[in-house]
C-alpha positions in Angstrom: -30.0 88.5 103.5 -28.7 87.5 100.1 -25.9 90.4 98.5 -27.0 91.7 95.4 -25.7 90.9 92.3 -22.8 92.4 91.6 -22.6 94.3 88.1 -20.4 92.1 86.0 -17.1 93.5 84.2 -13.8 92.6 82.6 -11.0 92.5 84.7 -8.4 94.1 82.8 -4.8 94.8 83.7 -6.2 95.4 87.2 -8.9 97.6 86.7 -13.0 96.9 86.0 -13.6 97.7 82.7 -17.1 97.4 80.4 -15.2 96.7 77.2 -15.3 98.2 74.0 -17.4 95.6 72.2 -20.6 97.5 72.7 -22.5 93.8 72.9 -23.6 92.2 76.1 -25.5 88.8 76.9 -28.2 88.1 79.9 -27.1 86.4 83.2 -30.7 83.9 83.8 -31.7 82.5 87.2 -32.2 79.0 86.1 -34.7 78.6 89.3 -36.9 81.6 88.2 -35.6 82.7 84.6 -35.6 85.9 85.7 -33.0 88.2 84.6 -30.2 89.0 87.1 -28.2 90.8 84.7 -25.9 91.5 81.8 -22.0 90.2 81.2 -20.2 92.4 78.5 -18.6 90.5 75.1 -14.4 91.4 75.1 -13.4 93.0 71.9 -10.3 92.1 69.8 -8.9 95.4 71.5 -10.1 94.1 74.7 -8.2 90.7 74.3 -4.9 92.0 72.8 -5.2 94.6 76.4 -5.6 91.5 78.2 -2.6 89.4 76.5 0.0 92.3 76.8 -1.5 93.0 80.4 -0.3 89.5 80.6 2.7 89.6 79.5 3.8 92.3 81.6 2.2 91.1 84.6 4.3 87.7 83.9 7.7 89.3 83.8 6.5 91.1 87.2 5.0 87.9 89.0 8.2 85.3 87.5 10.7 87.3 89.2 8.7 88.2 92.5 10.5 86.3 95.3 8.7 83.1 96.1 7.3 84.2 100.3 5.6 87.3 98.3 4.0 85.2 95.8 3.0 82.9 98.7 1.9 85.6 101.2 -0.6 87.3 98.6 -2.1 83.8 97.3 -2.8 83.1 101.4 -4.4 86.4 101.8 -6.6 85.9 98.5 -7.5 82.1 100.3 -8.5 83.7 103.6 -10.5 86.5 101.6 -12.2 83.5 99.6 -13.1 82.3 103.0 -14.1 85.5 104.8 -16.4 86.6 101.8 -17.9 82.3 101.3 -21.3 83.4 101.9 -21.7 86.3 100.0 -20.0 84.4 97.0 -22.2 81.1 97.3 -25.3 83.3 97.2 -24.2 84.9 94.2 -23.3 81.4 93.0 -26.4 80.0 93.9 -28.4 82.6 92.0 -26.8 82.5 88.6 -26.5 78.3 88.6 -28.9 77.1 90.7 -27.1 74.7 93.2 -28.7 75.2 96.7 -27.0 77.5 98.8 -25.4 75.3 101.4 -23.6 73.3 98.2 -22.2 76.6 96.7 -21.1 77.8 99.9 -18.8 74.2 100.3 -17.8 74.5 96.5 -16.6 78.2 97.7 -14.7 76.8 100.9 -13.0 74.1 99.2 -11.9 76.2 96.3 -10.3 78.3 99.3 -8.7 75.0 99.7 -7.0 75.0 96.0 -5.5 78.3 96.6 -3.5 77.7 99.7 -2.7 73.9 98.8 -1.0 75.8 95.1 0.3 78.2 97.4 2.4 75.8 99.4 3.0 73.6 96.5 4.7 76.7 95.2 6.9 77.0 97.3 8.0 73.4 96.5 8.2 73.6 93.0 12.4 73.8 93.1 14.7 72.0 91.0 17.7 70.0 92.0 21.6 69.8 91.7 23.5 66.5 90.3 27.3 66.5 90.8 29.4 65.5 87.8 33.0 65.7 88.8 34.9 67.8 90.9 34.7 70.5 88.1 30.7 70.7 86.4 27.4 70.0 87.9 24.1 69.9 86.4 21.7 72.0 87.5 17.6 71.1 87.1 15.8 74.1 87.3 11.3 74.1 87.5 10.7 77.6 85.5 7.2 79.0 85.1 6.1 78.3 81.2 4.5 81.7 80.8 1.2 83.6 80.2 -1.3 81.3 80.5 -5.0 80.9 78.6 -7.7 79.5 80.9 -11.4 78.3 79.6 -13.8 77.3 82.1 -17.3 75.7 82.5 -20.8 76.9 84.4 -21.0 73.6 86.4 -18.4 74.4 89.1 -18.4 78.7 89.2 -15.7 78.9 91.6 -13.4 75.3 91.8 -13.2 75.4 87.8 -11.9 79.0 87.9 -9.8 78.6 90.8 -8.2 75.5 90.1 -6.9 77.2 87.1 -5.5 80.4 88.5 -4.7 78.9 91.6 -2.1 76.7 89.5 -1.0 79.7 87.1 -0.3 81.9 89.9 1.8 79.6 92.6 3.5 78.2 89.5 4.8 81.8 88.9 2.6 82.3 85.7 0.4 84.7 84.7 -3.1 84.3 83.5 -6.0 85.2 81.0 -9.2 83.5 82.5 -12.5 83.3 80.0 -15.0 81.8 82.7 -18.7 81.1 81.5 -21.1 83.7 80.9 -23.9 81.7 82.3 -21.8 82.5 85.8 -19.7 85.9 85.7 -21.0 86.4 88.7 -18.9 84.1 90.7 -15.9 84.7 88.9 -15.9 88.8 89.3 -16.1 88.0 92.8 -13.2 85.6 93.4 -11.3 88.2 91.4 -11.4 90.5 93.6 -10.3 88.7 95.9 -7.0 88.6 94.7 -7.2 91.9 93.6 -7.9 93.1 97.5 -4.7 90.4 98.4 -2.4 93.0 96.5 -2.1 91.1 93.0 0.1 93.0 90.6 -2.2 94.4 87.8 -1.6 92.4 84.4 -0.8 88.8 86.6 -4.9 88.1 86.9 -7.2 88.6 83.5 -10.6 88.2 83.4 -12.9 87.9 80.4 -16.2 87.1 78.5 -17.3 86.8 75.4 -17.7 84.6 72.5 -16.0 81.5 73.2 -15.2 80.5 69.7 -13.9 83.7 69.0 -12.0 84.2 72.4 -10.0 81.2 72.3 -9.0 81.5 69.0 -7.5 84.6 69.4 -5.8 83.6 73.3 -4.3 80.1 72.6 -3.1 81.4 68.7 -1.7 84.6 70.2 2.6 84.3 70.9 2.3 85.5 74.6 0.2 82.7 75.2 2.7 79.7 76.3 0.1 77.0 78.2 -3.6 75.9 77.6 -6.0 74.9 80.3 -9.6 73.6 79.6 -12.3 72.1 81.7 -15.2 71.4 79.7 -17.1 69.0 76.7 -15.2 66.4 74.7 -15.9 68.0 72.1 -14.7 71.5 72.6 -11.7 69.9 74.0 -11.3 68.1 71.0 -11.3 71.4 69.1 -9.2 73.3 71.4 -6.2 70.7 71.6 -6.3 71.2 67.7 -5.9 75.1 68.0 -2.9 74.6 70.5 -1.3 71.7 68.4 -1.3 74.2 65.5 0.8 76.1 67.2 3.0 73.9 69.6 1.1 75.1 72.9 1.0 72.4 75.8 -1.8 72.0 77.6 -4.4 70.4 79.8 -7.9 68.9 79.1 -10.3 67.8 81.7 -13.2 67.0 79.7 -16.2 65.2 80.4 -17.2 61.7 81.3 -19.6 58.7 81.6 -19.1 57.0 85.2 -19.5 53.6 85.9 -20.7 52.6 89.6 -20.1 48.6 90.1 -21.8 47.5 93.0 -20.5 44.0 93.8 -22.4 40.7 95.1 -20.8 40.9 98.7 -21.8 44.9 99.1 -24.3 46.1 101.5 -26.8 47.3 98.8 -28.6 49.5 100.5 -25.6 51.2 102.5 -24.0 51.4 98.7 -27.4 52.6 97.6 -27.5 55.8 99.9 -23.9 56.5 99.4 -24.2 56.3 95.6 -27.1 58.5 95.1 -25.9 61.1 97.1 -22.8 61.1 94.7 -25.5 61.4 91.8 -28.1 64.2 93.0 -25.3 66.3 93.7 -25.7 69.7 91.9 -28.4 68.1 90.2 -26.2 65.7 88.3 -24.4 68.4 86.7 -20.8 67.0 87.9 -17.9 65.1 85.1 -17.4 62.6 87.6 -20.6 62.1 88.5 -21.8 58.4 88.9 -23.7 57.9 85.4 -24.1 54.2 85.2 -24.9 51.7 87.7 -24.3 48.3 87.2 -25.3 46.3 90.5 -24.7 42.4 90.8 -28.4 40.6 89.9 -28.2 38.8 93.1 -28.9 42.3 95.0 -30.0 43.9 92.4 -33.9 44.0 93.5 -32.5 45.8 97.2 -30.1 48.0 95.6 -32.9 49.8 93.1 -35.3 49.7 96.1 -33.1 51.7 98.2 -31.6 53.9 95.2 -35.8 54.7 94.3 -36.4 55.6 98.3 -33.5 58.1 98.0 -34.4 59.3 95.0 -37.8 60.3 95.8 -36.7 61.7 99.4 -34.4 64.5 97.5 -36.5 67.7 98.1 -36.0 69.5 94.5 -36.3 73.4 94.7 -35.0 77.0 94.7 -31.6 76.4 96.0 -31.7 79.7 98.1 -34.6 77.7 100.1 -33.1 76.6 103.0 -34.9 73.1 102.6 -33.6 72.6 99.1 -31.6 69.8 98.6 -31.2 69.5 94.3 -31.6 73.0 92.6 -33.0 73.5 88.9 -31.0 72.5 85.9 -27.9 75.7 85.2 -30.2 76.3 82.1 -32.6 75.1 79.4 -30.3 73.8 77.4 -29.8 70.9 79.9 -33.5 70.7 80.5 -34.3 69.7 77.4 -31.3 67.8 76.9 -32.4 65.1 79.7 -35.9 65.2 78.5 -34.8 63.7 75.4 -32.8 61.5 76.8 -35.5 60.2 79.2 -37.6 59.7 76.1 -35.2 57.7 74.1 -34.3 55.3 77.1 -38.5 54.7 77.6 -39.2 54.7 73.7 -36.4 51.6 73.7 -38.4 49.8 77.0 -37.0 51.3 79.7 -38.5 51.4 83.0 -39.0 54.8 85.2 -39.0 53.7 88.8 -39.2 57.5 90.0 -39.0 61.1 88.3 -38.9 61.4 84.3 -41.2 64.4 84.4 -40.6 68.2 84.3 -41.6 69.9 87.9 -43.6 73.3 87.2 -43.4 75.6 84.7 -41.1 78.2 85.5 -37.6 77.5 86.3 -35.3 74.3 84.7 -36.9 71.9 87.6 -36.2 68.2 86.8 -36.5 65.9 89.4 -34.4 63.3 90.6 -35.1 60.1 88.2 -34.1 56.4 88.2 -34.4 54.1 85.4 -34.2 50.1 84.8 -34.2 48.5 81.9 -32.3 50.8 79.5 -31.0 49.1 76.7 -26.7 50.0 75.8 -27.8 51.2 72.6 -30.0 53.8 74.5 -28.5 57.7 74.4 -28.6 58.0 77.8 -25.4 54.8 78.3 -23.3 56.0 75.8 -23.7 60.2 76.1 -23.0 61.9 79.4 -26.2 62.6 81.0 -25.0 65.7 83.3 -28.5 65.8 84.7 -30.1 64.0 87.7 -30.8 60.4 86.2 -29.7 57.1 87.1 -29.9 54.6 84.6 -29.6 50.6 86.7 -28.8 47.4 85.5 -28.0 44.0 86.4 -24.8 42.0 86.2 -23.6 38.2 86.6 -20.1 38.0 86.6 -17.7 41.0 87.4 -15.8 40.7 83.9 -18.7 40.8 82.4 -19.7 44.6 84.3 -16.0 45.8 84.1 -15.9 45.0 80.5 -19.4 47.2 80.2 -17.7 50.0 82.3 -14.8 50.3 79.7 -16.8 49.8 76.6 -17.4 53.6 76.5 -14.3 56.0 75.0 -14.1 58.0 78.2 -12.1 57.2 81.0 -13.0 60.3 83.8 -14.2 58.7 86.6 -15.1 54.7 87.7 -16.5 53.6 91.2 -16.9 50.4 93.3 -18.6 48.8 95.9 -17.7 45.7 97.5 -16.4 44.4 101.1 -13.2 42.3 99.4 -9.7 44.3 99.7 -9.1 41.6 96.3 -12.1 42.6 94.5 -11.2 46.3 95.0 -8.0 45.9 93.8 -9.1 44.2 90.6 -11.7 47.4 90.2 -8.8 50.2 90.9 -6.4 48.4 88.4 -8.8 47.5 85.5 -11.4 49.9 85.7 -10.1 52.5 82.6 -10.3 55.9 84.4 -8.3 58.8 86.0 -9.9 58.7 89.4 -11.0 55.8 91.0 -13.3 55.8 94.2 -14.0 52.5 96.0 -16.9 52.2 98.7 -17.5 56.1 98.1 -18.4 58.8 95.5 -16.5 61.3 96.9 -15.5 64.3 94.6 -11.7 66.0 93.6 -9.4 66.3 96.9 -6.8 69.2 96.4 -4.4 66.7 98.0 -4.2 64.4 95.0 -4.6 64.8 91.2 -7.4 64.5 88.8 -7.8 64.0 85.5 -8.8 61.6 82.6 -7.9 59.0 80.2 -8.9 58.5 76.9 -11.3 60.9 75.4 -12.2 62.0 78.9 -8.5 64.2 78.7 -5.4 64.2 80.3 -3.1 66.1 82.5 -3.8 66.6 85.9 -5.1 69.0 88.6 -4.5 68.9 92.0 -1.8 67.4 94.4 1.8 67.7 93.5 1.2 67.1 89.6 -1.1 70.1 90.0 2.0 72.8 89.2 3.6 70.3 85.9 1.6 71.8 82.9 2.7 75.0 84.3 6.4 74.8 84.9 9.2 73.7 82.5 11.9 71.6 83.4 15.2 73.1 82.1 18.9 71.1 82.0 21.8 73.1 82.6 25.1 71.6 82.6 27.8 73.6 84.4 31.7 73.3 84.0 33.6 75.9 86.2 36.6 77.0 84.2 
């Protein structure tokens, strides 16, 4: 039996709160539209609560010894864990991924927290000897309060790759997580909450997010930015924190390139790829969005990619046969629609899908495409829906120099059997993460992150903790 959805609040200095705003905004099932209910709108006096909270809860946190820190992130992780159902059913009913997706998205996040946790611990400085009388000492200091903005695609890895960071770093934190979602958020909050957080170290809000970032990343207890989101709004954010000398990270979105090479197994690299591509419906930055498949198994690649396709049972992700759920919201529903209609209208093909299943609910099947044109929307703006544009190549030059005619630079992928070839692909393709024979998603193990417009700064693996520490000289002479 599904948990009910939780009533949605601010998370305040360590206690629930329904803010002072008065305003509110609805939390839609994307599979049903029904409503599942309301997330309140932080006030100005609810946002300076939650930056002094922070700043309190940062001098707390930065001096509580390291094993304390360590011990209450573990027991948040093993609470994440313990609680994984219950949270990917809440997940599942505010974004629409089917259940057995949210419920690994949940269990990986889990993942994030005690990799931070341990990295934590690392995060030392060192000791250089000068002379018999000085030394210089390297210290890794946490920067500060930290603003955190995060997206509806991923309702508990976005979130928790941010906090998970802020806190093992020794930082505290003022998280704005997507309305569309609260649900998921509120939930891995209490989490840490149960594990014995200090009030003040985790924030939680909603609201306007023109208006809430504004106010966190100009406000002087704010020392570090985090974003995961559009280009765009990263763009626009970056400026904000420029304006007022405040580093930060930007993982923003993408436009993948999938390079299937002459001497792949098409239809192995076929199945593998659209796997990578149905996942949450497409709704993914790193999400294979271009497939460009050498002509000479071109014809066997689409045939396999189509039979996939059409085998992906689309649904109500809390159906246990449910493989894609709906789109997160109308929004992207429409958005693929039109991009559909702009790739046919310029003499595309539609091998499988293009059309809008039922009338209730953001259903949109899974859809392949041959023939789209480069000046067609759909190859030069992210898609983040569940359509796979093909298209033929000659000469691998040729395809790499198509994958890097686009300004982002998230994620790139390859197939081919030739340890040469895939060394060609890793070093020229122009991306932050680079998967070859696979389409396998973020690893807590290793960073992430893009190039070009697609951002830069990285999550994950031992870079994961830099953005949020600062490296401080000190240069020692004993008198």
């Amino acid at each position: 039996m599904p948990v009910d959805y939780p009533q949605i609040a601010l998370f305040i200095d360590g206690a629930w709160t329904a803010g002072t705003s008065g305003r509110s905004e609805p939390v839609i099932n994307p599979a049903t539209e029904d409503v599942l209910g309301t997330v309140p709108h932080a006030s100005a006096d609810d946002l300076d609560r939650a930056l002094d909270a922070a700043a309190r809860g940062f001098e707390i946190w930065r001096d509580t010894p390291v094993e304390a820190r360590t011990a209450i992130l573990l027991t948040a992780a093993r609470l994440v864990r313990e609680r994984a159902a219950d949270i990917a059913s809440i997940m599942t009913r505010e974004q629409g991924k089917a259940l057995g997706e949210a419920k690994g998205e949940v269990l990986r996040a889990a993942g994030i927290i005690q990799w931070d946790a341990e990295e934590g611990r690392r995060a030392y400085g060192r000791i250089i000897p000068v002379d018999a009388r000085s030394e210089i000492m390297v210290l890794r200091q946490p920067v500060g309060p930290v603003a955190a903005f995060t997206p509806w695609n991923f309702p508990a890895g976005s979130p928790l790759r941010k906090i998970a960071a802020s806190l093992a770093a020794g930082c505290s934190i003022v998280l704005k997580a997507s309305e569309e979602v609260p649900g998921t958020a509120c939930a891995l909050a209490r989490c840490f909450q149960d594990a014995g957080l200090p009030a003040g170290v985790l924030n939680l809000v909603f609201g306007v997010p023109a208006q809430i970032s504004e106010m966190l990343i100009r406000s002087p207890i704010i020392r570090f930015v985090a974003f995961t989101g559009s280009i765009p709004v990263g763009k626009h954010l970056a400026g904000v924190a420029a304006a007022v000398m405040k580093p930060n990270i930007m993982e923003l979105g993408g436009h993948a390139p999938v390079i299937v090479c002459e001497d792949a197994d098409p239809v192995q690299a076929a199945r593998a790829a659209s796997i990578g591509k149905f996942i949450n419906a497409g709704q993914v930055c790193t999400s294979p969005s271009r497939f460009l498949v050498h002509e000479s198994i071109f014809d066997r690649f689409t045939a396999a990619f189509v039979e996939a396709a059409k085998a992906v049972k689309t649904g109500d992700g809390m159906e246990s046969t449910t493989q894609m759920g709906p789109l997160a919201n109308g929004r992207r529903l429409k958005a693929i629609e039109a991009l559909v209609a702009d790739a046919v209208d310029r003499g595309a093909t539609v091998r499988c899908g293009a059309r809008r299943l039922g009338e209730r609910g953001f259903f949109y099947p899974s859809t392949v495409l041959t023939g789209v044109p480069d000046d067609a929307q759909m190859m030069t703006v992210e898609p983040f829906g569940p359509v796979a544009p093909i298209r033929p190549f000659t000469d691998l030059d040729e395809a790499i120099a198509m994958a890097n005619r686009l300004p982002y630079g998230l994620a790139a992928y390859g197939f081919t059997r030739s340890a040469a070839t895939a060394n060609r692909l890793a070093r020229r393709l122009e991306a932050g993460i680079m998967s070859i024979n696979h389409v396998g998603g973020s690893v807590v193990e290793a960073p992430s992150g893009g190039v070009k417009e697609s951002g830069y700064g990285r999550e994950g693996g031992h870079e994961g903790l830099d953005g949020y520490l600062i490296t401080k000289r000190v240069f020692h002479k004993y008198l």
